[in-house]
C-alpha positions as CSV (number, residue, x, y, z in Angstrom):
1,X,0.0,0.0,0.0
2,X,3.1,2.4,0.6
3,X,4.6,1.8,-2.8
4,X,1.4,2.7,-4.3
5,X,1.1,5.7,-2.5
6,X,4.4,6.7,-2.9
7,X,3.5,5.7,-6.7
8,X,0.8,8.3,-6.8
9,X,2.7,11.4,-4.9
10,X,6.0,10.9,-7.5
11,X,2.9,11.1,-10.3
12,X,1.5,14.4,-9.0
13,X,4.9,15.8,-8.7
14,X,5.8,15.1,-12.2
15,X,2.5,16.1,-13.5
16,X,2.7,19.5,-11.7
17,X,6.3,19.9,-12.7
18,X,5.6,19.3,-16.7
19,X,3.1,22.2,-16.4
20,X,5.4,24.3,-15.4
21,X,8.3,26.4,-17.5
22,X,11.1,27.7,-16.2
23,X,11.7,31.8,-17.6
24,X,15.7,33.1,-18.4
25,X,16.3,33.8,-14.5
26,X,14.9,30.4,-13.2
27,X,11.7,31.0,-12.0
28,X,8.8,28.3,-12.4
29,X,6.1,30.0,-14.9
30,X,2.8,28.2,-15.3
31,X,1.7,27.0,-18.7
32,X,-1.4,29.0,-20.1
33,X,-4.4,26.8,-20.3
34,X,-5.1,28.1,-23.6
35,X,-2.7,29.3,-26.1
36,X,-2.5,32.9,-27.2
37,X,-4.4,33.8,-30.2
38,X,-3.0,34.5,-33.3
39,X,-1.9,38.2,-34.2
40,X,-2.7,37.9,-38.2
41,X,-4.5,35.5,-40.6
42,X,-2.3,32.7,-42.7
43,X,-0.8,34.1,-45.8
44,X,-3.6,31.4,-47.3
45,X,-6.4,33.8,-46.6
46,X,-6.6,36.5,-48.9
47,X,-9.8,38.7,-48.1
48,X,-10.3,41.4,-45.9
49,X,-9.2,40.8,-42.7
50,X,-8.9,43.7,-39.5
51,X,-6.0,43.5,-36.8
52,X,-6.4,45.0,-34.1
53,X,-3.7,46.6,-32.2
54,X,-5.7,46.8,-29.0
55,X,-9.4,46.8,-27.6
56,X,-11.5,47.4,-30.6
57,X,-14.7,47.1,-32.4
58,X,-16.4,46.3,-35.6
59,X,-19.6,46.6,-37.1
60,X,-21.1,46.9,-40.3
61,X,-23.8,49.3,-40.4
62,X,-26.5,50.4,-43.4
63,X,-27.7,53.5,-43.7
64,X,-30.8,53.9,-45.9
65,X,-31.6,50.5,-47.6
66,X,-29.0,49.5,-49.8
67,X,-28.9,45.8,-51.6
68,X,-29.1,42.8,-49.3
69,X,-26.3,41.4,-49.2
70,X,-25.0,37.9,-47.2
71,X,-21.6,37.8,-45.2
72,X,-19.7,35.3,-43.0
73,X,-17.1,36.3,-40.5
74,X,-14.3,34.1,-38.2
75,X,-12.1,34.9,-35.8
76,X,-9.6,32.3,-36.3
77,X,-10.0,31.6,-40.0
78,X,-11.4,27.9,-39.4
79,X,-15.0,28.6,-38.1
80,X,-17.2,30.9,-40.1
81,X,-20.6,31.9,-38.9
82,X,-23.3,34.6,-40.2
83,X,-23.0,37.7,-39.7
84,X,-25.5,40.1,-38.8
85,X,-26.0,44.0,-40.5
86,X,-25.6,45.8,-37.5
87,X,-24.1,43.4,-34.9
88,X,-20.6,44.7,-33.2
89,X,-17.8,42.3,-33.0
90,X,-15.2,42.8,-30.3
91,X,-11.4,42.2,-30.4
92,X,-9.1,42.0,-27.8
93,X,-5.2,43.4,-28.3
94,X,-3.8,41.2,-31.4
95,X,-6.8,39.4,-32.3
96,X,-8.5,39.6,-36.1
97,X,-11.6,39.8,-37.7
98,X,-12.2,38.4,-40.8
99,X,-15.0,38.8,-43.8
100,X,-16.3,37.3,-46.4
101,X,-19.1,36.8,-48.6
102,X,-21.7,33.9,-48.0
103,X,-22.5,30.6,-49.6
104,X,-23.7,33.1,-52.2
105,X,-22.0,35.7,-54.0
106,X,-23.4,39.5,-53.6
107,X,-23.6,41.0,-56.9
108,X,-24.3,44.4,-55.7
109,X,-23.3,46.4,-52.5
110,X,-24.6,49.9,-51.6
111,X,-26.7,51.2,-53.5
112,X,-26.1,55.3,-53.7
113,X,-25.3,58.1,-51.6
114,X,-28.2,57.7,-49.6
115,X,-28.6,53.6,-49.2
116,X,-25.3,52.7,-48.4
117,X,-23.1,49.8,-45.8
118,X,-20.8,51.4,-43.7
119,X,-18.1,50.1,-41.6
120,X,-18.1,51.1,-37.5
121,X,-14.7,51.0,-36.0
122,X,-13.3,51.7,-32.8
123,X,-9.9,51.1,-30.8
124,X,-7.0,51.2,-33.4
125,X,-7.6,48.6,-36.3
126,X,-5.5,47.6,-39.4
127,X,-7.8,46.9,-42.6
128,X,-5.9,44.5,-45.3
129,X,-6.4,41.7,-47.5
130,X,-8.8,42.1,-50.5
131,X,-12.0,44.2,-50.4
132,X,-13.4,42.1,-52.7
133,X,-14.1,39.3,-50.7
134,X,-17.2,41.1,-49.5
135,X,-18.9,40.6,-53.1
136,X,-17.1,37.0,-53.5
137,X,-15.0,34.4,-52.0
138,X,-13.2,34.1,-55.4
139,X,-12.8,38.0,-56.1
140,X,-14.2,37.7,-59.2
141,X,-17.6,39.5,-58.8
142,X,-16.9,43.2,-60.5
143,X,-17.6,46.3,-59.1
144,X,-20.6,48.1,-59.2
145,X,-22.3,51.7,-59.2
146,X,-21.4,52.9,-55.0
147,X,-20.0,49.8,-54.7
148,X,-17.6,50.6,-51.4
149,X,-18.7,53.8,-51.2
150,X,-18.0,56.2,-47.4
151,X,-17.6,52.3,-46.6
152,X,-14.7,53.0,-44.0
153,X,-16.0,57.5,-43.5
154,X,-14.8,58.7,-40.7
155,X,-13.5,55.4,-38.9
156,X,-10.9,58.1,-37.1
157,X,-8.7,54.9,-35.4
158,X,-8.1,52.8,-38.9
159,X,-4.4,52.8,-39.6
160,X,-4.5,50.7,-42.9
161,X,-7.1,50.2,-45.7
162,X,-7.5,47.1,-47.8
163,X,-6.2,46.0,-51.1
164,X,-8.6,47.5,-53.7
165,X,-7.4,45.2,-57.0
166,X,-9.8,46.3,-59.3
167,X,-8.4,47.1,-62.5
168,X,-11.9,48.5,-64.2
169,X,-14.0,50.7,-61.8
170,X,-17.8,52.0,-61.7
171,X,-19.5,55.5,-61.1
172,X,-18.6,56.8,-57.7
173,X,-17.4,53.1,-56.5
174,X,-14.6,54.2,-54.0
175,X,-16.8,57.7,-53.2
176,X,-16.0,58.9,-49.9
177,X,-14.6,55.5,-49.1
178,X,-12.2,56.3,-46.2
179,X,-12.9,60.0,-46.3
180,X,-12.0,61.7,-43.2
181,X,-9.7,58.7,-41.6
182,X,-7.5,61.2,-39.8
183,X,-5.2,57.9,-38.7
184,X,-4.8,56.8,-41.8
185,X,-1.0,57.6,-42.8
186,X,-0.6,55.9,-46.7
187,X,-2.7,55.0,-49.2
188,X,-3.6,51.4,-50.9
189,X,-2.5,50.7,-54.5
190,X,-5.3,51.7,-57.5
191,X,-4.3,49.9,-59.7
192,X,-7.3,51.0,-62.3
193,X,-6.5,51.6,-65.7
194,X,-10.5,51.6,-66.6
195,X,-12.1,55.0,-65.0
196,X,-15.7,55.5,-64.3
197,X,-17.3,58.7,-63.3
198,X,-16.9,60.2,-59.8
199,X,-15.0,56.8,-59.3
200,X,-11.9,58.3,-56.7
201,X,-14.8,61.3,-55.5
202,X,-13.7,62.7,-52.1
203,X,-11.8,59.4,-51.6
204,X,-8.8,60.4,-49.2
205,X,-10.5,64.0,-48.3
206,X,-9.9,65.2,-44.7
207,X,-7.4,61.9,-44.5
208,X,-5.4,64.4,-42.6
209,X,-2.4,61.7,-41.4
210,X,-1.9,61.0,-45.1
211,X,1.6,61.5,-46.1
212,X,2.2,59.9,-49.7
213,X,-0.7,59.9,-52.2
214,X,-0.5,56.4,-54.6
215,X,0.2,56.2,-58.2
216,X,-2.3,56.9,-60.4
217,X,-1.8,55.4,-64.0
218,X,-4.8,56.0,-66.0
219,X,-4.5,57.7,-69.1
220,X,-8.0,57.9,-70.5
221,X,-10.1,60.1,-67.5
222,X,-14.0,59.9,-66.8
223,X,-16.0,63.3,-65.9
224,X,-15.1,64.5,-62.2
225,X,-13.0,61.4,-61.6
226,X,-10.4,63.0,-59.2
227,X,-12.9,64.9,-58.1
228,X,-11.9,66.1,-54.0
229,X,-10.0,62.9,-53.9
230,X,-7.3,64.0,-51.6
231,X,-9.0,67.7,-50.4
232,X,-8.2,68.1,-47.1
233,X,-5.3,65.8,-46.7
234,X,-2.9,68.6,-44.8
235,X,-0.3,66.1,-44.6
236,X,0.2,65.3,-47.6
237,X,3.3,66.7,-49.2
238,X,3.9,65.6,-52.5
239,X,1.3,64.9,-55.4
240,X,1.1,61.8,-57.6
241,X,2.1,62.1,-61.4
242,X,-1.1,62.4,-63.4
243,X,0.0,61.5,-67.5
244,X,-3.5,61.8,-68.9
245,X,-3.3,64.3,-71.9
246,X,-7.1,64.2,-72.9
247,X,-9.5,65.8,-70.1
248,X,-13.1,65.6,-69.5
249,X,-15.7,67.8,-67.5
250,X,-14.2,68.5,-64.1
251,X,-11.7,65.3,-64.0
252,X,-8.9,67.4,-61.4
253,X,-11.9,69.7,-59.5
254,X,-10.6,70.1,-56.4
255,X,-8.3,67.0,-56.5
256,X,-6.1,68.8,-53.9
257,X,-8.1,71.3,-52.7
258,X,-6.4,72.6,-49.1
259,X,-3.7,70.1,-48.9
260,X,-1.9,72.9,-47.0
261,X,1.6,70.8,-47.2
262,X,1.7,69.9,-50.5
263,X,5.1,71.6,-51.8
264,X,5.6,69.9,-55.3
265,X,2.4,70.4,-58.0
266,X,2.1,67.1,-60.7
267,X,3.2,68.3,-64.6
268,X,0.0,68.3,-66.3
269,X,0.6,67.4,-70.2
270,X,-2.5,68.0,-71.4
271,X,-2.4,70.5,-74.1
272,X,-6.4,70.5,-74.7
273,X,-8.7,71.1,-72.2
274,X,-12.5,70.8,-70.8
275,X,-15.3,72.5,-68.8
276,X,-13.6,73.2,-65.6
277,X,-10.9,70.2,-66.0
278,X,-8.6,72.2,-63.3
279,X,-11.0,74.3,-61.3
280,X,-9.9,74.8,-57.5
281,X,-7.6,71.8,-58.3
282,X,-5.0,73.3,-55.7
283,X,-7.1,75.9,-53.8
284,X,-5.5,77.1,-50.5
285,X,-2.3,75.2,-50.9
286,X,-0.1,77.3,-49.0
287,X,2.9,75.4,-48.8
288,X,2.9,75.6,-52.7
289,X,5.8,77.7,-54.8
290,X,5.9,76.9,-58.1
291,X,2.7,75.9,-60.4
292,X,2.9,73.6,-63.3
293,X,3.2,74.3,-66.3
294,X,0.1,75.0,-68.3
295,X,0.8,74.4,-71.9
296,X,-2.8,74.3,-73.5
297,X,-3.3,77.3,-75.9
298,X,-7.3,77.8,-75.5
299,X,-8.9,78.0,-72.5
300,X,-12.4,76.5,-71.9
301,X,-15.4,77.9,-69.5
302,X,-14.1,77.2,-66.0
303,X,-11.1,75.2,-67.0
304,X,-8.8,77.4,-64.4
305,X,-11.3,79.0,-62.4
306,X,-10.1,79.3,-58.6
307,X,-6.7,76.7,-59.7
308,X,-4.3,78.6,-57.0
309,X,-6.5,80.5,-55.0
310,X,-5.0,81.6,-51.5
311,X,-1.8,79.9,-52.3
312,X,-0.1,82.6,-50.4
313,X,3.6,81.3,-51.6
314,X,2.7,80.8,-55.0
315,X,5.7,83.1,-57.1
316,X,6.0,81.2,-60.3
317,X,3.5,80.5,-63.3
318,X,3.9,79.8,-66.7
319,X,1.0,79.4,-68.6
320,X,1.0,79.4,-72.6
321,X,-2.8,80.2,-73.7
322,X,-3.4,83.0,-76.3
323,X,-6.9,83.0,-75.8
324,X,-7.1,86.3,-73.7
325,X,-8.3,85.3,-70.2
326,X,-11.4,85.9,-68.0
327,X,-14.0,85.7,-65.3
328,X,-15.2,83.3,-66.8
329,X,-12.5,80.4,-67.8
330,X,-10.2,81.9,-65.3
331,X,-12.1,83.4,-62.2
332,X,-9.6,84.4,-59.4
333,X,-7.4,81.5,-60.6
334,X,-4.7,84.0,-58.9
335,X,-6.3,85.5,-56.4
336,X,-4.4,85.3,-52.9
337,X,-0.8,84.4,-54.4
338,X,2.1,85.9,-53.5
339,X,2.4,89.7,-53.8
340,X,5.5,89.1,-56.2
341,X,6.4,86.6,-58.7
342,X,6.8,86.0,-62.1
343,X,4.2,85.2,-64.8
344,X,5.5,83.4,-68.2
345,X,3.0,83.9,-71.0
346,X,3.0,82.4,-74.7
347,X,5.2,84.8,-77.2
348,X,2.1,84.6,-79.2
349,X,0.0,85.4,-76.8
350,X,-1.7,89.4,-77.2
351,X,-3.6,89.7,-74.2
352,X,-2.8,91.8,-71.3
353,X,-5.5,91.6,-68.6
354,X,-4.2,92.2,-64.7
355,X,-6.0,91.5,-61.8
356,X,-7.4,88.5,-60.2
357,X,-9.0,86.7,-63.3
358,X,-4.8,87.7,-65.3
359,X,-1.7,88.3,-63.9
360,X,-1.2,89.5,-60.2
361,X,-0.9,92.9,-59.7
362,X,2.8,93.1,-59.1
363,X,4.4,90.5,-60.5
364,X,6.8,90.9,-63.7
365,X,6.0,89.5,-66.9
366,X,8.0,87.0,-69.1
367,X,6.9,85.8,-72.4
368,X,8.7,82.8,-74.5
């Protein structure tokens, strides 16, 4: 009876000990019971996934009544349940969230500006992996007319967005999409070559962390396209290249609108252009010294109207139009510059109008 009771006290002993780990400095540590979660999704999942970084929420909100639509989401990538519009989904420091489409593919997403799905997020939250796993599990469903659109607005503690792949867009399918996400410091890849109308409108505006815009390649615009993209965006302190040569109705309006760092303006190539094609484009860009050179030799109605108004440090334009400028194709495009500088005008060119809708009062005069 001793040896089995000295039998069952060596067992307990060992038992206890094998649950124990010894730290750098000696000292017992117990085992966890469970083991800790995972920070980040395998590199086999590829849809859009949220990390958070701390205590955080999600939810997925509609405003209006947009398109039904069926999701599944998982919190450790093997058990996916349905999700909810509207229910809140907590994470604890370096746990993720991820989405998905259901058994079924959603063909549509929001509907417009007024019927819409819109992402709740507090506590700080990375966003990656594709978007397009909220219309398919495949990523092969296309985008459609306010597809994603003011899907992440104002979600003030995102640090990241998603991949957004598409290569052809629709009409106002990225609108507003992370508009005013103060935390979030770069910008995704757009790797669209196919442009639809309003398609970028007011995408980054008031992203006021953003530091580095992302390329844009297209060369054949849609009507207000870069529309507001990146207004607001008073970190932001150089511009992307923009190589279209044809324009359409408003394609730059306001593209950088207030983006009070910005201290390098894109060339602009296009030597014909369109109703209001550059209007406000960098309104109240104070950090701004130099503007592009405008090569296009006939102005349109609006096509410069308000361009560099209240860039205070703006001392340098060249601009090459004959046609004789005015209120309206070039209303206060100058207004709110620099008290001095230097205006380059076309050789050709036989106009001489001063003033706000001209040449500043005050600067000298070049021609070439």
């Amino acid at each position: 009876m001793k040896k089995v009771f000295n039998l069952l006290v060596s067992f307990v002993l060992i038992a206890g000990f094998s649950a124990c780990s010894k730290d750098d400095s000696g000292n017992q540590q117990q085992e966890p019971e469970y083991p800790s979660p995972t920070p980040v999704p395998s590199a086999d999942y590829k849809g859009l996934a949220f990390i958070s970084s701390g205590e955080s929420t999600v939810r997925l909100a509609q405003v209006g009544t947009p398109y039904e639509i069926s999701l599944e989401y998982s919190t450790d990538e093997t058990h996916w349940k349905p999700y909810a519009i509207g229910e809140t989904i907590t994470l604890a420091d370096s746990t993720f969230l991820l989405f998905r489409s259901g058994e079924h593919k959603n063909r549509k997403f929001s509907k417009d500006d007024e019927n819409y799905y819109h992402f709740e997020i507090s506590g700080p939250i990375s966003a990656q992996g594709n978007i397009m796993s909220l219309l398919n599990r495949d990523f092969s469903t296309p985008l459609t007319f306010y597809g994603f659109f003011a899907l992440f607005e104002g979600c003030t503690s995102l640090l990241s967005a998603p991949e957004l792949p598409a290569k052809a867009l629709a009409y106002n399918c990225y609108g507003m999409m992370v508009k005013g996400c103060s935390a979030l410091a770069s910008a995704p890849e757009l790797p669209a070559t196919e442009m639809k109308s309003y398609c970028y409108n007011s995408m980054f505006a008031n992203c006021t962390g953003l530091t580095s815009a992302p390329e844009l390649t297209a060369k054949r615009l849609e009507s207000n396209c870069y529309q507001h993209m990146f207004e607001g965006c008073t970190s932001l302190s150089s511009a992307p290249e923009l190589p279209a040569t044809y324009l359409v109705t408003e394609c730059y309006h306001s593209m950088f609108n207030g983006c009070t760092s910005l201290t390098s303006a894109p060339k602009l190539p296009a030597a014909t252009l369109d109703w209001g094609c550059y209007s406000e484009m960098f309104q109240g860009c104070t950090s701004l010294t130099s503007a592009p050179e405008l090569p296009a030799k006939e102005l349109i109605r609006n096509c410069y109207q308000l361009m560099f108004k209240d860039c205070s440090k703006l001392r340098y334009v060249k601009a090459l139009f004959t046609t004789s400028p005015s209120e309206e194709t070039t209303k206060d495009w100058l207004s709110g510059v620099a008290a001095s500088g230097t205006f380059v005008k076309s050789k050709n060119a036989t106009w001489n109008v001063i003033g706000a809708h001209g040449i500043p009062k005050g600067w000298k005069i070049e021609t070439r």
